[in-house]
N, C-alpha and C positions, 0 to 999 in steps of 0.2 A: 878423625883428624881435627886438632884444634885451630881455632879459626882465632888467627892473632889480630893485636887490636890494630896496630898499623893497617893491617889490611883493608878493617873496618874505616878507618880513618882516611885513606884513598879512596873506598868508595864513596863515603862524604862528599870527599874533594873533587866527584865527578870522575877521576880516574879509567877510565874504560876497561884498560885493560885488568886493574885490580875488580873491579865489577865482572868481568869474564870470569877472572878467577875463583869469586865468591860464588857466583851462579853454578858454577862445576861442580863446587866445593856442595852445595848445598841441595842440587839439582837430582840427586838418588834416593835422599832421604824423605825429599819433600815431595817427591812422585808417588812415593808410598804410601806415607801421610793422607795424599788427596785420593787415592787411588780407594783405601780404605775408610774414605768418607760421601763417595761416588756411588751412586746404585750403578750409571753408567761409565765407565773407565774410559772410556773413549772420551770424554770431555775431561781428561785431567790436562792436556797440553791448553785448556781455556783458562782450566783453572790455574794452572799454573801459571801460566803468564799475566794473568789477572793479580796473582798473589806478588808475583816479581815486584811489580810495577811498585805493589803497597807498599814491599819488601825497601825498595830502595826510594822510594819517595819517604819513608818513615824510620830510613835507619839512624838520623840523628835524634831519634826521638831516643833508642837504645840504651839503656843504661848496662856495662860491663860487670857492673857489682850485684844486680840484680839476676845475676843469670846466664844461661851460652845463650848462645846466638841462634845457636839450634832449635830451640824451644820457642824461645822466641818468633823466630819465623812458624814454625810449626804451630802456633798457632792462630798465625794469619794466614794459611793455608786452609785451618780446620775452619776457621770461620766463611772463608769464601768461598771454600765446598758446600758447606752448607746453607749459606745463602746462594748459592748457585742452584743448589738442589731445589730449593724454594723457588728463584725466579724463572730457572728453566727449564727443568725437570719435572719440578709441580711433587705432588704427591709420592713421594720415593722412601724406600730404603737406603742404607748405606752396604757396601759390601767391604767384608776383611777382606785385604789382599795384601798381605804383607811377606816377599818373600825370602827376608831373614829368618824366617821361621822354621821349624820343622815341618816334615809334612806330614809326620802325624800327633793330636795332642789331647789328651786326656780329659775326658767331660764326662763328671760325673762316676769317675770310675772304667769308662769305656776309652776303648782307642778309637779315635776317629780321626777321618784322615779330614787333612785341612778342608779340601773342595768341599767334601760332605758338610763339615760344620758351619764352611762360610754358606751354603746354598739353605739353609735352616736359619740361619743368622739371616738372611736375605727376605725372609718373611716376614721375618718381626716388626711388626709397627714403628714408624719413625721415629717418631719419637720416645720409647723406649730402647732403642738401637743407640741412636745419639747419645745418649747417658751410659749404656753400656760401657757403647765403642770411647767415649771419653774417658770414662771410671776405670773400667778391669782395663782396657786395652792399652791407652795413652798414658793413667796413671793421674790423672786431674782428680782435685778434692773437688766434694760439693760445693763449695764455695767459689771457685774455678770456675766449673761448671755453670752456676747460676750469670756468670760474667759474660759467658760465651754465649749461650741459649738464652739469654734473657728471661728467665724465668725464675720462682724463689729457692732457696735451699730446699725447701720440704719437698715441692714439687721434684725436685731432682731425687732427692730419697725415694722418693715415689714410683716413679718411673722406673729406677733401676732395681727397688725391689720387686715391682711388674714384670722388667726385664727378667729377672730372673725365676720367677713363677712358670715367665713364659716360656722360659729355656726348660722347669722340667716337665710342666705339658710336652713339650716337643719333644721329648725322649722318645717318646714311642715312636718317634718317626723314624729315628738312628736305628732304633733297633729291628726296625719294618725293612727300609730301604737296603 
């Protein structure tokens, strides 16, 4: 659903009930978003109402030509998942849980069904997860990336060529389990 700019432009304006509307509007996508940035999913209604808050405190920040709105939010959700993850969580992974997806998806040749691949995916080192889950998953350049994570371009190459080392180490465990 495209999210018109009047809309945007009432929520500015305080609007309440157009801020209802935009939270509806925005409220499935960005459950997923956090959901798949959460080692634990039961803190996504923190996180999510922590991101609201940014959401609309920061939406005249918005610019219309640089972008939907969608992405936008989306990635103030990704960021306060995973500073969430940091200040409450402590030491964590992130878990895929996205369920537009099919439930089952090709890795490496193999069929694997989603649960399997997120519980594998759930091992991996944070910070090689995060660059993953940014890069293959969300579609973020390293450049992106280094915005979000605070860290340099190289270190993001880094990480997710790690990531991916570490995904075919893990093979044998698909094929175990």
């Amino acid at each position: 659903m495209e999210i018109k700019d009047s809309l945007v432009q009432a929520c500015i304006a305080q609007d309440r009930k157009a801020q209802k509307e935009l939270y509806l509007i925005l409220l499935p996508y960005l459950r997923a978003v956090a959901q798949r940035y959460l080692k634990n999913t039961s803190y996504a209604k923190d996180v999510l109402q922590e991101s609201f808050v940014k959401i609309f405190q920061r939406l005249e920040t918005f610019e219309t030509g640089k972008g939907a709105l969608k992405s936008w939010a989306a990635k103030i959700v990704i960021n306060t998942s995973i500073n969430y993850n940091e200040r409450v969580i402590g030491k964590s992974t992130s878990e895929l849980n996205d369920d537009h997806r099919s439930t089952e998806l090709e890795y490496s040749g193999l069929e694997v069904s989603k649960k399997k691949l997120m519980s594998i995916l759930k091992q991996m080192p944070k910070g090689y997860f995060e660059v993953f889950n940014l890069f293959v998953v969300d579609g973020y350049s390293h450049q992106e990336i280094t915005s979000i994570l605070n860290i340099s371009e190289a270190l993001s190459r880094k990480k997710l060529s790690r990531a991916r080392s570490w995904l075919q180490k893990s093979r044998g465990k698909l094929l175990i389990d």
